[in-house]
N, C-alpha and C positions, 0 to 999 in steps of 0.2 A: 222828638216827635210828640205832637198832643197824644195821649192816651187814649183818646176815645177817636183816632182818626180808624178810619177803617184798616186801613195796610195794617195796622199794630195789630188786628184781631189776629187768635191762632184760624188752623182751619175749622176745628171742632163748635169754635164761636161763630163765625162766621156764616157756616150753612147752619146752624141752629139759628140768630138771627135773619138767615134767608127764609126759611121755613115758618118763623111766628109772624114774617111779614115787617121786621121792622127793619130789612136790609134790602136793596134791590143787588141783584147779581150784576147789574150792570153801576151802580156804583161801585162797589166794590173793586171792580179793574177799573173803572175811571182813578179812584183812589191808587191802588195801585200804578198805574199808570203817571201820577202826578209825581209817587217816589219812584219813580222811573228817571220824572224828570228831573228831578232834584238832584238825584247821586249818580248816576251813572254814567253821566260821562268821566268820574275819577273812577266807578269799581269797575265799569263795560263787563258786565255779565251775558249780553245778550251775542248771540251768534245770527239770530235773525226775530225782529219785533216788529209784525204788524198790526199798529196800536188800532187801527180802524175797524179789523178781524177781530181781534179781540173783543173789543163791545159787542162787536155785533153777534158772535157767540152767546156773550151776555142777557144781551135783548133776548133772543132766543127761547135759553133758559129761562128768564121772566116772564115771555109768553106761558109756556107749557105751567109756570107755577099759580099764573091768572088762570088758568083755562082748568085748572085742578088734576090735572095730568098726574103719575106716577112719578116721583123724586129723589134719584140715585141717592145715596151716603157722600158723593161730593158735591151734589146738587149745588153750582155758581161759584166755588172755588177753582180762584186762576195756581193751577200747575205747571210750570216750567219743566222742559224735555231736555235733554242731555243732549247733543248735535248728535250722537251717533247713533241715534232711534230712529226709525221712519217713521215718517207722517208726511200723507199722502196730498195735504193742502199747504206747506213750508216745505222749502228746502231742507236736504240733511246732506250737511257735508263732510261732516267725522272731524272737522279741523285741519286738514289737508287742501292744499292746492288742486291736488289731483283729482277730486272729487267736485269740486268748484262747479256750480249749476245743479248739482245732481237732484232729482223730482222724483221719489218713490212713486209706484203706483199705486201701493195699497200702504196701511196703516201700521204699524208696528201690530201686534197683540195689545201688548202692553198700553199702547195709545187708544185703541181700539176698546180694550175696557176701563180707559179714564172718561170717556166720552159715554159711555154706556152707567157710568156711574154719575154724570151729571157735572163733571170734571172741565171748565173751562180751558182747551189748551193755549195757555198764554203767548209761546213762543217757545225757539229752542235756545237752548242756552251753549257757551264755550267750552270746548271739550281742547285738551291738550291733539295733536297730532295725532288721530288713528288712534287714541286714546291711554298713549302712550308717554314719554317722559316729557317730549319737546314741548314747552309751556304756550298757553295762546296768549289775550290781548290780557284777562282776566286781573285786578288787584284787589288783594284784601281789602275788605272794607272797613279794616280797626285801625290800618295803618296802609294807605297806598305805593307804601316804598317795599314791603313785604309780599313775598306771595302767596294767594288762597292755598294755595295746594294744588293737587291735580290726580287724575284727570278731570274728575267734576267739577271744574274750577268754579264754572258761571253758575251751576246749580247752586251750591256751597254757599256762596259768595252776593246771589241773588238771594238767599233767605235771609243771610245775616242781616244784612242792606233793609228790609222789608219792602223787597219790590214784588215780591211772590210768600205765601206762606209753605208754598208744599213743592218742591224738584223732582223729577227724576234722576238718579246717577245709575253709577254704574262702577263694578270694581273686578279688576284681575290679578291686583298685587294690592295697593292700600288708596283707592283709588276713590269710595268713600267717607271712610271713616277719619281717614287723613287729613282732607280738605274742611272735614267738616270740625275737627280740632280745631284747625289752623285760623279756622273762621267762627267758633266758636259758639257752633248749632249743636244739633239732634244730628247724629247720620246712622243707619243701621243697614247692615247688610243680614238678609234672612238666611237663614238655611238653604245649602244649596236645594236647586229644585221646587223652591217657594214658588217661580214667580215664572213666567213667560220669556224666553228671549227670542221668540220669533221674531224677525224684520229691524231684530240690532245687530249692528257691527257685530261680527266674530271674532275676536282676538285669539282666545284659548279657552273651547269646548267647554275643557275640563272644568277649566276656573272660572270664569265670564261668569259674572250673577248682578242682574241689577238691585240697586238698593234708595233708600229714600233720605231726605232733606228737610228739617223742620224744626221747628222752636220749642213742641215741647214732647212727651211722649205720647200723651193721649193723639197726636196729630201723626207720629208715627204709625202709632198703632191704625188708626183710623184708614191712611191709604196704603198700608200692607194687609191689610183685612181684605179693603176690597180691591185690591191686584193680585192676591192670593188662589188665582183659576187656576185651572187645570187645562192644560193644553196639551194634548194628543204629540203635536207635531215638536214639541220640545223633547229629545232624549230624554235630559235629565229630572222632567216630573212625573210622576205619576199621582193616581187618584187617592186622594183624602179629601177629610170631611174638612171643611172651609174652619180657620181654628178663629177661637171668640177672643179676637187683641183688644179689643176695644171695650167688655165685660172685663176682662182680669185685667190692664191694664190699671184700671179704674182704681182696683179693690186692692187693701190691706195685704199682705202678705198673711198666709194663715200662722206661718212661723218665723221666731225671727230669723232672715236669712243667711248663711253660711257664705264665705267669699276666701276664696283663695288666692293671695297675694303672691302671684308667682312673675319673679324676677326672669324674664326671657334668655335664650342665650345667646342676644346681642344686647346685653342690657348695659354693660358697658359705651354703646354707643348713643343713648342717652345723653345728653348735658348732666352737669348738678343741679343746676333750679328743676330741668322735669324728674329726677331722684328726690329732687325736696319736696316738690309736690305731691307727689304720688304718694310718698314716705308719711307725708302729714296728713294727708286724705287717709289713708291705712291707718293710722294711730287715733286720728280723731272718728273714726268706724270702734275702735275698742274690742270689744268681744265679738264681733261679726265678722274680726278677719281674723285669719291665721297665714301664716309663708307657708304655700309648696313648693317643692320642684318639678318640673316637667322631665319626665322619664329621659334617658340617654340620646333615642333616638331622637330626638326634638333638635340637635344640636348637628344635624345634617338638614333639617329640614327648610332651610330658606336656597340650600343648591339644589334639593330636589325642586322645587317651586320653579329656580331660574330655569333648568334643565326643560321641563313643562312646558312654559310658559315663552320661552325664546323661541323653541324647535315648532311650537303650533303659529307664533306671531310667523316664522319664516315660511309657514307651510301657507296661511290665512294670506297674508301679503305679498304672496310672490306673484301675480300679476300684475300690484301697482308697482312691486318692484323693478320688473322684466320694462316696465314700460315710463319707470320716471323714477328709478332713485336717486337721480341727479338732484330732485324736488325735495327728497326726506333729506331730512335733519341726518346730521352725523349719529343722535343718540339712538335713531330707531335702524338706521342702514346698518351700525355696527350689531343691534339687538338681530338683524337677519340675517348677519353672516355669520354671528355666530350660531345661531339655532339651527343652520345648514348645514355642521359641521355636527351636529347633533347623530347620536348612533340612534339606530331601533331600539338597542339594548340598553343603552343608558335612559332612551324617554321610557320603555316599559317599569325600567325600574325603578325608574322614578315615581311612576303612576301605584306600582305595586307596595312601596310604602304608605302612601295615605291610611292604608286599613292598618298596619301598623301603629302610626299617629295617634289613629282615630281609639284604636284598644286603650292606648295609654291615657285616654284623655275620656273615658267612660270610666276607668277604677277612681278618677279622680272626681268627677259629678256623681259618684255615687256618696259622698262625703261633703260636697260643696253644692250651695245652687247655680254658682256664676265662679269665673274668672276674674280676678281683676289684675288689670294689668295697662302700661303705659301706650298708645296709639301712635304716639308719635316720638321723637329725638328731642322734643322742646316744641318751641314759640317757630311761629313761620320766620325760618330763614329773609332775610333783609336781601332784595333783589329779586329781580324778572327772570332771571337767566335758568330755576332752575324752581323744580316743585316741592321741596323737599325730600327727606327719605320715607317712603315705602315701609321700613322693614318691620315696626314694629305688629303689623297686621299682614305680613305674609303667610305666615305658619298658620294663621283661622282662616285665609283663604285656603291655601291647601286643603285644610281639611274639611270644609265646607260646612264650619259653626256658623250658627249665629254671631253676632257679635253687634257690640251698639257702644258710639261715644255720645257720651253723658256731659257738658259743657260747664263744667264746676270747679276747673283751677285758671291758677293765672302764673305766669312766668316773669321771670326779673324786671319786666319792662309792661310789664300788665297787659299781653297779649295772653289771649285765650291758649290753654290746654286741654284737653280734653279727658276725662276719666276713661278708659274703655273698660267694657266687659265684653265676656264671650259664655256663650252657654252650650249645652249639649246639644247637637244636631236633634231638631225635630221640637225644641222646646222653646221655639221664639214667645210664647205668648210668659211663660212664667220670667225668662228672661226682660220684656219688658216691663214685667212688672216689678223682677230686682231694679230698675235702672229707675223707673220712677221715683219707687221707694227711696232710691239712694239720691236722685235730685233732692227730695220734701227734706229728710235729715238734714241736708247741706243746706238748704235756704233756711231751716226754721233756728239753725244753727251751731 
């Protein structure tokens, strides 16, 4: 791509060229829209694109920027939705048959303040099955014989691509962070609690946290800033002061940062190229990393997760089940019958370790600023049939860390890996400013 086409701006460029006047919002998705045309019929990121909508969103937003109107922080940035979000002017079908036609009547939250921030909704993007294992149309776009990841596939996968600068995803097992390896972006999942899940899919209460898609971290930071509300009708938020990602993110580390190289306790299920990677990232960090281990209990915690996360997918889905499991895939009927078979007593206590987890994993950020640790098993697996593993991000879903992959290795075949980190709950803004810092070192050298 030319470098100065507009699709290649990050978001952070882009609405600051919107705002000095030397960008039209409505170029920009036309732009956009031209690497729509170009790539997508080999990556099909899109679950529903109405290119005509789109402009005229755009125009819109050019009105109100003539007319000297008030101008959100995403003021003419096209953002792509995850299928399993509502919005009340596209279909949302979750990736299922069974949902086929379906027309919200009202907006996501989440959609609701992209649009209140100046936020073009581009379209909705491919989401695996109810946002589960069964893969949709989606292909990486480094190699189309491999797959993005999932469940964000089409988010992921429409960043890499640069048909959009900024996704919505979403993650219940590694449903982020994974995809976004695999495709070899930004992806970050915030603290639990960060963000709205009003009018998305339910999977699993507990777990369900949406997260974001982008190319560098100040663009991270930029729309979890401002998706960062507080909504009443969400359990799991409550009131804090909106936190400055987009100020720290920016800035220097005050010290230099502390990283703890901890090997997981499926780390054996890694390849060797993402052992070499990781191993050579740690070595060429030097005196910034040190190995820890993650306390005993850690070494149950991806059954406690399945335990979770099976018993609420059975409890969330059992009326499309009752009414079409003929239509689900083998990999999520089997995820319901097992979660059915689920006791009171094993999901309490499964629920009842996370605070356990969470103790173990505060003696350790009081010595470190960040985790580091691998996102994924390696390089996107070769073929459609299946989205990768999951597991190296299940145990930070559990516990409801932050966590962020950083796009800075590469595996035997020169497919993208992903660095991850994870931080203490509640410290997304110093966390992205570890993972910046740790991007600038890796490029400068």
């Amino acid at each position: 791509m030319d470098p100065a086409h507009p699709a290649q701006l990050t978001a952070s460029e882009a609405t600051a060229a919107i705002r000095e006047g030397s960008l039209r919002a409505q170029d920009l998705v036309q732009a956009c829209l031209d690497r729509v045309d170009t790539v997508d019929s080999e990556v099909e990121a899109w679950a529903f694109l109405d290119r005509d909508y789109a402009l005229e969103q755009a125009r819109r937003l050019d009105d109100m920027h003539a007319a000297g109107l008030p101008k959100g922080p995403l003021h003419g940035v096209p953002v792509a939705v995850k299928d399993i979000v509502d919005t009340a002017d596209m279909p949302t079908e979750s990736g299922t048959v069974l949902l086929k036609g379906r027309r919200p009547a009202e907006d996501a939250a989440i959609v609701a303040m992209l649009r209140q921030a100046g936020a073009v909704i581009m379209g909705k993007t491919v989401t695996t099955e109810l946002a589960t294992y069964h893969p949709g149309k989606t292909r990486n776009p480094h190699d189309p014989s491999r797959t993005p990841g999932g469940s964000s596939s089409g988010s992921a996968a429409g960043v890499a691509s640069f048909q959009f600068p900024l996704a919505i995803g979403s993650q219940t097992n590694g449903s982020v962070l994974r995809p976004a390896s695999y495709c070899g972006v930004w992806g970050f999942k915030p603290t639990r609690g960060v963000t709205s899940r009003v009018g998305v899919l339910s999977q699993s209460p507990f777990l369900d946290i949406l997260g974001f898609f982008a190319r560098d971290a100040r663009d991270i930071a930029l729309i979890t800033e401002a998706l960062a509300v507080y909504d009443a009708r969400d359990p799991q938020m409550r009131p804090r002061a909106k936190p400055p990602l987009v100020e720290t993110v920016t800035q220097e580390p005050p010290m230099p940062p502390r990283l703890a190289f901890v090997r997981t306790p499926v780390w054996d299920q890694a390849d060797a190229h993402a052992h070499e990677a990781i191993e050579e990232l740690a070595g060429f960090l030097g005196d910034h990393v040190r190995e820890a281990v993650l306390p005993e209990a850690f070494a149950h915690a991806i059954d406690w997760h399945g335990t979770i996360m099976e018993a609420d997918i059975a409890r969330n889905y059992a009326a499309l089940y009752e009414r079409g499991a003929d239509k689900m895939s083998e990999s999520l009927r089997g995820q319901i019958e097992r979660g059915r078979k689920t006791t009171a007593v094993a999901y309490n206590e499964a629920l009842s370790r996370v605070d356990l987890l969470n103790y173990g994993l505060a003696e350790m950020f009081e010595d470190f600023d960040a985790i580091l640790t691998l996102p994924v098993t390696g390089e996107a697996p070769v073929g459609l049939d299946s989205t990768g593993s999951p597991i190296f991000c299940t145990i930070w879903t559990l516990c409801g860390t932050p966590a962020v992959t950083v796009p800075v290795m590469q595996g035997a075949n020169g497919m993208p890996i992903g660095a991850q980190l994870v931080g203490a709950p509640g410290d997304d803004a110093r966390l992205l400013r570890v993972a910046a810092w740790l991007a600038r070192l890796v490029e400068e050298g």
